[in-house]
N, C-alpha and C positions, 0 to 999 in steps of 0.2 A: 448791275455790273455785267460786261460784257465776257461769256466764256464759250471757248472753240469746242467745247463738247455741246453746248446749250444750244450751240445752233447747228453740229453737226444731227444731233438728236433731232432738231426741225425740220431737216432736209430729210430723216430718215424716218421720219414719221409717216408721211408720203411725201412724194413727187412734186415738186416745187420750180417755178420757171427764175431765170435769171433775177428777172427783175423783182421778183415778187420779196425774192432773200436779198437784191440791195436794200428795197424800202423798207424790212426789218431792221435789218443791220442799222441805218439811217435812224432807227432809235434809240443808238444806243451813243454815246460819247465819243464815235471813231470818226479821225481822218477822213477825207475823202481817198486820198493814197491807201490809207488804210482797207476803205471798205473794198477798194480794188482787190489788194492783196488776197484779201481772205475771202471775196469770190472767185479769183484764179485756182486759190489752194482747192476751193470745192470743189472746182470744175477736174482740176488734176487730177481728183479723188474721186473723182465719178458722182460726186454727191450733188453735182450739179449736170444736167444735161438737157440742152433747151429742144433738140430732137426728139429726145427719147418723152419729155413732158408732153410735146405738142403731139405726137402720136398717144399717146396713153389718153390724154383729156380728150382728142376723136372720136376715141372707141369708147370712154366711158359715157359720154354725155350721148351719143347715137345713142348706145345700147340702154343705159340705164334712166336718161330722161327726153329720151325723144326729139334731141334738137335735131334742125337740122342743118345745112351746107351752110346759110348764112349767117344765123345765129352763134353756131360756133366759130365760125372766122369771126366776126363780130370779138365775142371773148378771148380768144386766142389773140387778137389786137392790142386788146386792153391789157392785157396777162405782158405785152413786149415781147411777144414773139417776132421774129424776123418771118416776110412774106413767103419769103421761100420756104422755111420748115413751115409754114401754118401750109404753104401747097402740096408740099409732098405729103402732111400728114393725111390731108383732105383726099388726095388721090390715091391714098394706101386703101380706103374706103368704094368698093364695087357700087356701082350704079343700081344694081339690082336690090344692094342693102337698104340704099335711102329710099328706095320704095317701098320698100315691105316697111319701114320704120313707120315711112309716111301712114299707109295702108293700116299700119294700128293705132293710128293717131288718131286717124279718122274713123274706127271703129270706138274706139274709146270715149269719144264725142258722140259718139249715134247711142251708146248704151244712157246715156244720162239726156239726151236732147232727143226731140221728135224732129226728126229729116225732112223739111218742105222749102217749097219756094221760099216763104217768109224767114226760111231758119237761115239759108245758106249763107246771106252775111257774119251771122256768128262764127259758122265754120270755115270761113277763108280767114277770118281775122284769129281766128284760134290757130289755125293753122300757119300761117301766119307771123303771128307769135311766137311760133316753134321754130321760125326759120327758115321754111320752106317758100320756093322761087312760085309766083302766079303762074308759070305754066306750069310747075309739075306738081299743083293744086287742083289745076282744071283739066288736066289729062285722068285725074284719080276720081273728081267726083264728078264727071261728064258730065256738063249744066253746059249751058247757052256761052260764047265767051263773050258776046257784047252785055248780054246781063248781069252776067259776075262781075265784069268792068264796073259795071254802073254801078253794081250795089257797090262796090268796093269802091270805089269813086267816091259815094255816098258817105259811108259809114269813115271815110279819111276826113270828115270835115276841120277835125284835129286831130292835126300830126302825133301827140304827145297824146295817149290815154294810158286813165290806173283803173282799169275797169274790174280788175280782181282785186284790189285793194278795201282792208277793211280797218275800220278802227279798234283801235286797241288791239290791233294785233303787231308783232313782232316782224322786221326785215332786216334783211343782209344787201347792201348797198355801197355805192361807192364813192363818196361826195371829196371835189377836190382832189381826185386820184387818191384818196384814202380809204381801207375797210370802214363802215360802222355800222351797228347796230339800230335800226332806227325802230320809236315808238309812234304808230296813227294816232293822233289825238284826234284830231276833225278832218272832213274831206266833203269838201262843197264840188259836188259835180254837175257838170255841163247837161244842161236839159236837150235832149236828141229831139228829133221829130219822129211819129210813130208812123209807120204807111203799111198797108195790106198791096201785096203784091196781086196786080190784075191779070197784066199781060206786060211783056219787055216794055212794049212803050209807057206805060204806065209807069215803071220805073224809071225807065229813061227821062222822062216830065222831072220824074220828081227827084231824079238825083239831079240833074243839072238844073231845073227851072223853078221849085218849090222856094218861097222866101222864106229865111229863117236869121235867126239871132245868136249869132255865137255867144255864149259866156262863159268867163273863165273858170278855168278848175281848182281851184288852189287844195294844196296839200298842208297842213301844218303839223309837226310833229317832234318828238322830245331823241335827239342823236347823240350816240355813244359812239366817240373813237375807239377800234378796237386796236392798240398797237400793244408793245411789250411792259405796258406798267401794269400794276397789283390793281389801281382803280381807274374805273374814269369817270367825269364829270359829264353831267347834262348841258346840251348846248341846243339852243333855238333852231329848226331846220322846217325853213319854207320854201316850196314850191306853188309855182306859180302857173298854169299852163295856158298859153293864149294861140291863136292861129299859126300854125306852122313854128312853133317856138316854145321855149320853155324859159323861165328865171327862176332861180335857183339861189336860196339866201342863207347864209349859215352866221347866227348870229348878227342876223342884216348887215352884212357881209355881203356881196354877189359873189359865187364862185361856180365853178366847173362841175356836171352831175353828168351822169353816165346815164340817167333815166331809167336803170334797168335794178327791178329788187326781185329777191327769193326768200321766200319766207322762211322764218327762222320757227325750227321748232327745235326747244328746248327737249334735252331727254327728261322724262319721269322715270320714277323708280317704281319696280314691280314690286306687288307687296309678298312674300312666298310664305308659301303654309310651313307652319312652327312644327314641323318635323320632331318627334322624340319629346315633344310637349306638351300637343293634343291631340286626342282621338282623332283619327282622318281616316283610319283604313278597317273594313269588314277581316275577320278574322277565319283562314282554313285550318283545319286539328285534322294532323297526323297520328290515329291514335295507335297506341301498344306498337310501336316501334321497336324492333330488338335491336339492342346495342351492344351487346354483347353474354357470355354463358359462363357461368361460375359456380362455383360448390358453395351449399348453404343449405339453411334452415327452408329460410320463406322470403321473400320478397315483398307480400303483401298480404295484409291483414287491418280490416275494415274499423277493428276498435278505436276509440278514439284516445287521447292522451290522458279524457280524466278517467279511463277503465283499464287504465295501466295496470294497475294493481290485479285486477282479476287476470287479465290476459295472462300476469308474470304466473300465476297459480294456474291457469288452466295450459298454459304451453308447455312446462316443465316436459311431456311426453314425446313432444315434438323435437325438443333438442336433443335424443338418442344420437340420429342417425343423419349425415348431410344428406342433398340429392342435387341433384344437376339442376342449375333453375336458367330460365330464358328474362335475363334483365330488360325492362321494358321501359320507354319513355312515350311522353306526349308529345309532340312540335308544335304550335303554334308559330302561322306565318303570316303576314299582314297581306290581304288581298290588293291587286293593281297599285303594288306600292315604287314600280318602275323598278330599272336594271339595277342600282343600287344597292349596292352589299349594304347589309343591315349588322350592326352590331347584336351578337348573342345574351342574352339573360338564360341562364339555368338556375333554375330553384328546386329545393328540397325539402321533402314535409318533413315534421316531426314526429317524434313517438319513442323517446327512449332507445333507440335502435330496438325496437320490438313490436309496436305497431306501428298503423298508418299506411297510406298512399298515398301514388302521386295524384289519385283524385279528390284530394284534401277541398275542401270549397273555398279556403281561402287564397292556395295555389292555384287553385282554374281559375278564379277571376283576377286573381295579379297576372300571370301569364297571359289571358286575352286582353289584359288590360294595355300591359304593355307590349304586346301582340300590333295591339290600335294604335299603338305613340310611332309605332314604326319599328319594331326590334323582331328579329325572330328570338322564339321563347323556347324552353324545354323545363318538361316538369318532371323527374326521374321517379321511378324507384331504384330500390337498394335493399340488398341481405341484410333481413334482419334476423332478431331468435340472439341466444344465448343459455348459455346453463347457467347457473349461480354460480358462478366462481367471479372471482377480481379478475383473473386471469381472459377468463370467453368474454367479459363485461367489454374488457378493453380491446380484446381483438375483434369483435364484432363494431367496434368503432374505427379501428382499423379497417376492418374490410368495405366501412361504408364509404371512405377516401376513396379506394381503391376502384369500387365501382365509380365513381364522380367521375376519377380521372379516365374512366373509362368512356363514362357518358362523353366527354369534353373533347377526345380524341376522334369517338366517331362522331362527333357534330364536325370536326373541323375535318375529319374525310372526306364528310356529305357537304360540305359546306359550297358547292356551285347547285345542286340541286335544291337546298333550303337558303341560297342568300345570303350568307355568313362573312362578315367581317371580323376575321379570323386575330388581327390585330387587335379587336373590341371586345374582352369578355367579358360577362359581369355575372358572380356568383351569389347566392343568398339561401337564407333557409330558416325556418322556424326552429326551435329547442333541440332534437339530432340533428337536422337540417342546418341549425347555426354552426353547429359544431363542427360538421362535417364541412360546411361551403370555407370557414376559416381554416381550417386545415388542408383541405383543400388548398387553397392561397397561398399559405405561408410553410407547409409542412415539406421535407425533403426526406429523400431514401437517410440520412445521415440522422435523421430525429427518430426515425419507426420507434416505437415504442418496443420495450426489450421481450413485450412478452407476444408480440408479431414475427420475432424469430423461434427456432426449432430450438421444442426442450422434451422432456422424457414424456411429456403427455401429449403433444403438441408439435406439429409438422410447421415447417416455415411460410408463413403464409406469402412469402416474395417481396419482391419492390411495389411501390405504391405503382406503377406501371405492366404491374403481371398479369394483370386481368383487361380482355378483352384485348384489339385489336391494335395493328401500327405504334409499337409500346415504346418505338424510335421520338414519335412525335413529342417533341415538347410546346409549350405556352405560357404562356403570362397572363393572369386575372389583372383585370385593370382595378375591379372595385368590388366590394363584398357587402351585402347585406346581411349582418349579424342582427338580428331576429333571438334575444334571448336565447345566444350560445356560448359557448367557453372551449377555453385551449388547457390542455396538461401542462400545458410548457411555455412560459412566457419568451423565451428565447427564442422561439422557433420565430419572432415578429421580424427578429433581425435579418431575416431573409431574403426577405421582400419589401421595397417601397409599394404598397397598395392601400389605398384609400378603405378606412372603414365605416361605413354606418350603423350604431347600434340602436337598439331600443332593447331598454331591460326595466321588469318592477325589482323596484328596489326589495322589496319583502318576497321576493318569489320561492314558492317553495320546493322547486322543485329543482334547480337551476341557480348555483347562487350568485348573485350579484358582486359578490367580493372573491372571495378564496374559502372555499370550505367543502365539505361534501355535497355531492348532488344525493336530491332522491330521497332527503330526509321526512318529507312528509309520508312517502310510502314504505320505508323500512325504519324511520326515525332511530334509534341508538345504533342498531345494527347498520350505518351506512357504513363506519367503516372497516368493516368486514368485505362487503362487497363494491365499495369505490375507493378510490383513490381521489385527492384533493383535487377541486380543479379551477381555475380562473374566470373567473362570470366578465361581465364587461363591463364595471367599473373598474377592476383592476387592468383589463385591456386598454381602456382608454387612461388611462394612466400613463401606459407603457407608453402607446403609440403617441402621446403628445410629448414624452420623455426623448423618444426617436425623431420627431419631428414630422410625422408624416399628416396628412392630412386625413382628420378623420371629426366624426358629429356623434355624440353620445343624448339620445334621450331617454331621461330615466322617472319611469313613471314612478307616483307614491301608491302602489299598491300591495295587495298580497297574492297577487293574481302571477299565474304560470304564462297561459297563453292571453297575447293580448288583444290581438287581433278578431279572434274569434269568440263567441258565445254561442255555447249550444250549438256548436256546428256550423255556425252562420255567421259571415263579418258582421263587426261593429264598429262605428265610428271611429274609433283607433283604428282600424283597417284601414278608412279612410284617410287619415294624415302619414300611416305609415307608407301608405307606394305614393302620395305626394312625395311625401321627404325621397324616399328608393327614386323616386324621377328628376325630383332637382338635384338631387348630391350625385345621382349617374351622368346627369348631361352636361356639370364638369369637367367629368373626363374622359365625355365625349369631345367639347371645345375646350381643351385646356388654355387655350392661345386665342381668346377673339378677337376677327378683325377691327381694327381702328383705324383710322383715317390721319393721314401726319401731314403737314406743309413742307415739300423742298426748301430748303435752308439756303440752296443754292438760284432757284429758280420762283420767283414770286407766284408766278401763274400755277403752276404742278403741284399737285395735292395726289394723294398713291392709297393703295390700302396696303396694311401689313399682313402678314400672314397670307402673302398670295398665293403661295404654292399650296394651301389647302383648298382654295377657292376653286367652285366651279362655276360659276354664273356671277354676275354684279354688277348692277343696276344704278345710274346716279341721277343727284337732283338739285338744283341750286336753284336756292331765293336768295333774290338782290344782289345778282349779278348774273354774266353771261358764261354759259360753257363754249369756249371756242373750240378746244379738242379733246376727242373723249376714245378711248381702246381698251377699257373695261377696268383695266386692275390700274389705270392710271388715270389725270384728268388734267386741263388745265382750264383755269377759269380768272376770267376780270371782271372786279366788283363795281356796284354802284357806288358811287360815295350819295345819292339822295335817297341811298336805301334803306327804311330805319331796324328792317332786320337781313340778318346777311347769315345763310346757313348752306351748308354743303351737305345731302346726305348721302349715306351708301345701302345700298338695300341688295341681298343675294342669298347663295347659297355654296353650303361647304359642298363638297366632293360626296360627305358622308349622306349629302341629305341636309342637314340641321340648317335654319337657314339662319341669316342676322340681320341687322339694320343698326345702324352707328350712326353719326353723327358731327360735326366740330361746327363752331362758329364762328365767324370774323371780326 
């Protein structure tokens, strides 16, 4: 069906001559009045301009494929241009230009051929074939001019050669003044005669006096109309070449051939590296980074989670007095990972907010891990310590927010110098580490817990923003890795739409999976004295499927606390857990992936969606032809003897991440 935007869209694709947009138009159902009409309309509109075409196709075919004076008048012929614009296009073109053009033509030919006597007939016929006049042939490669006659004499024995032609391969031709696509099947060529040049006379003998036997060239080949329908069919296309002539058979038919093809090369699709998927890049560590400075205990202490217990007996001394501490973090940044803001993961160890660091070994390998997928990473410390109270329990949880939000602020300061996609964050953390990244995420100054405000033992410990720098800035977690953590407050969920991942043992002892106290393995009856009830992540997954949001719960049957680690060291469950932390983050990384849709309006045009994230895109078609291609759009006609017919798309987001899609016909 014929539509005044489908073909205004044609003419603004590029540059199109008069005639080229009647014999479109001539596809479709219109009048001959008709077709008039609404090539006047274009031309009124500027959409059509047979001056401005014939100077544009001058300059690009000079410049970009080497013709030259006559070759492009030649197609400027064909195209219906009028002789007069095809002159002044021609003469808008300096004399000095078609020599230098020549001059790299003839360079161009010397890099791939050896330059002699014997060779020069190739080089006048190549040249030649570019278009270029016998004398400003022989003015360029200074040779003899009654010898170049002769050889050229010679090598004319027929008018009509496909001497670059090869089978099975692909052309763009012009049969019957129609586009098509044509297939070599066979190509029986003329046997030449071989001669060693002596001296002029030598060739002179043998171009005009040598007996020889012309035999015909015949071409045979399988030809595709290329005009406005969805398919087209295979039709018979033979050529015939005899002395001074050609015949030309389309479905043994005789008709009209132009003699003149350019290889059709189909685009392929680049395959791009799976950004955010697989290791690709060496990892740099920024180590002990200060992020900011705050009143505490400690920040860092080497024990591990199962010598909790001892640590909480042998600190007791330590929680007298605060002191000014210098919070510190790790950075890992992906080495020659290109200009490309990378999206942020910050993780956080665990320890009861009383021991641990950010050099936890199961932290420093998910950090360089994800380091290598393409992310810049940060692995915090955080104030920890407390006294035995319910009250220091819970504010030293509080303060470990605090620091978070602190860390996250100045990543997103520093974020031209570390590569930050400030829009991209992704939080996580083991057993404190959980607790804190989910609060982190969903917690607001309006939640602080009552006992992080000022009371008669106790100074205000401020907004979740009071510690460290720029306390203006705010953000958005896009995604959380809950890592065997819990919230005081199931409410605080409704805050935020952000994706959760959990992993928790169901029997954990230290950390409960449902609603109960934490901690009972190490103060068992006495928890609640010193805890308050708290939310494990089977009750969070609850909530959040109750909300709607998108979130993955894996729950182990163990009795196990950490799960990730043994003895200090990942285990196998390490390994499925930054899987799962890699596939559930590069969700929402691509929440929207490209797919590929058919114009509803336009049979040829296939587009990708989500193009305004796109930055690169690559296309590919089996069993059929791409006629025009401008990246984020396509249009293509199919075979019908094709017995698979597939369009694919292959690129990359803006972010990095790349894709490849697919439809079929």
């Amino acid at each position: 069906m014929f539509s005044p935007t489908k073909i205004r869209k044609f003419c603004a694709y590029q540059d199109r001559s008069i005639t080229e947009v009647r014999t479109k138009l001539k596809g479709y159902p219109l009048l001959e009045e008709e077709i008039e009409a609404i090539v006047n309309q274009l031309i009124e509109e500027d959409f059509l301009n047979d001056e401005r075409f014939a100077s544009g196709f001058v300059k690009s075919k000079l410049q970009a494929k080497g013709w030259g004076y006559a070759k492009i008048r030649f197609h400027l012929q064909q195209k219906g241009i009028a002789e007069s614009l095809i002159k002044n296009a021609l003469n808008e073109i300096d004399e000095t230009d078609w020599n230098e053009q020549l001059h790299k033509n003839i360079e161009k030919w010397k890099r791939s051929n050896e330059l002699s006597q014997t060779t020069y007939p190739k080089l006048i016929r190549f040249l030649a074939s570019k278009g270029y006049k016998l004398s400003e042939i022989m003015q360029n490669i200074k040779f003899l001019w009654f010898l170049c006659v002769a050889l050229v004499l010679y090598s004319c024995t027929t008018r009509y050669e496909i001497p670059s032609l090869k089978q099975k391969y692909y052309y763009t031709t012009q049969i019957d003044h129609k586009p098509y696509i044509i297939l070599i099947d066979t190509i029986i060529e003329v046997q030449s005669l071989k001669f060693k040049v002596q001296s002029s006379k030598d060739v002179l003998h043998t171009a005009f006096h040598s007996p020889r036997t012309v035999h015909p060239t015949t071409l045979k080949s399988t030809a595709y109309l290329i005009d406005n329908s969805e398919f087209t069919k295979p039709q018979q296309f033979r050529v015939v070449y005899k002395k001074r002539k050609v015949n030309a058979l389309l479905n043994g038919k005789k008709i009209s051939f132009s003699n003149s093809f350019t290889v059709y090369e189909p685009p392929v699709i680049t395959e791009f590296p799976q950004r955010y998927l697989d290791s690709l890049f060496a990892t740099h560590i920024y180590s002990d980074v200060v992020y900011a400075q705050a009143e505490g205990y400690w920040d860092s202490n080497f024990s591990t989670e199962d010598q909790i217990g001892k640590a909480l007996l042998g600190g007791v001394v330590s929680t007298i007095k605060k002191r000014k501490l210098n919070l510190k973090m790790d950075i890992y940044v992906p080495q020659n990972a290109g200009k490309t803001e990378r999206p942020l993961l910050m993780l956080m160890h665990g320890g009861a907010f009383y021991v641990g660091d950010k050099s936890s070994n199961a932290i420093v390998e998910a950090c360089k891990y994800f380091a290598s997928l393409g992310y810049t990473t940060a692995s915090i410390n955080y104030r920890l310590g407390f006294q035995p109270t319910k009250v220091s329990i819970e504010r030293s949880g509080y303060m470990a927010v605090q620091d978070a939000s602190a860390a996250v602020r100045f990543l997103i300061t520093n974020a031209h110098k570390y590569k930050i996609d400030t829009s991209c964050i992704f939080v996580g953390g083991s057993s404190a580490g959980g607790i804190t990244a989910l609060n982190l995420a969903f917690m607001q100054n309006t939640n602080r817990p009552e006992s992080s405000h000022k009371s008669l033992l106790h100074k205000d410990l401020g907004n979740i923003e009071s510690v460290g720098i720029h306390n203006d800035i705010t953000f958005q977690i896009k995604s959380v890795a809950n890592l065997w953590g819990a919230v005081d407050d199931l409410n605080i969920l409704n805050n935020n739409n952000i994706s959760v991942l959990s992993y928790h043992a169901k029997g954990d002892p230290l950390v409960p999976y449902g609603y109960d106290y934490p901690m009972q393995k190490i103060v068992k009856k006495f928890a609640p004295v010193f805890f308050s009830k708290i939310y494990g992540s089977g009750r969070i997954h609850d909530e959040l499927i109750r909300l709607g949001y998108r979130e993955k719960l894996v729950t182990v049957d163990t009795q196990t606390h950490n799960l990730w680690e043994t003895k200090g060291k990942q285990n196998d469950t390490y390994f499925m857990i930054v899987k799962d932390m890699k596939t559930f983050f590069y969700n929402d990384l691509i929440p929207n992936p490209v797919t590929i849709k058919h114009d509803t309006e336009d049979c040829q045009r296939y587009f990708i969606t989500n193009a305004t994230e796109v930055d690169v895109n690559t296309w590919q078609c089996e069993g059929g032809f791409i006629i025009n291609n401008n990246e984020k759009e396509i249009f293509v006609i199919w075979r019908t003897d094709a017995t698979d017919r597939k369009l694919i798309s292959s690129g990359a987001y803006k972010n990095g991440a790349a894709f490849k899609t697919d439809i079929e016909k």
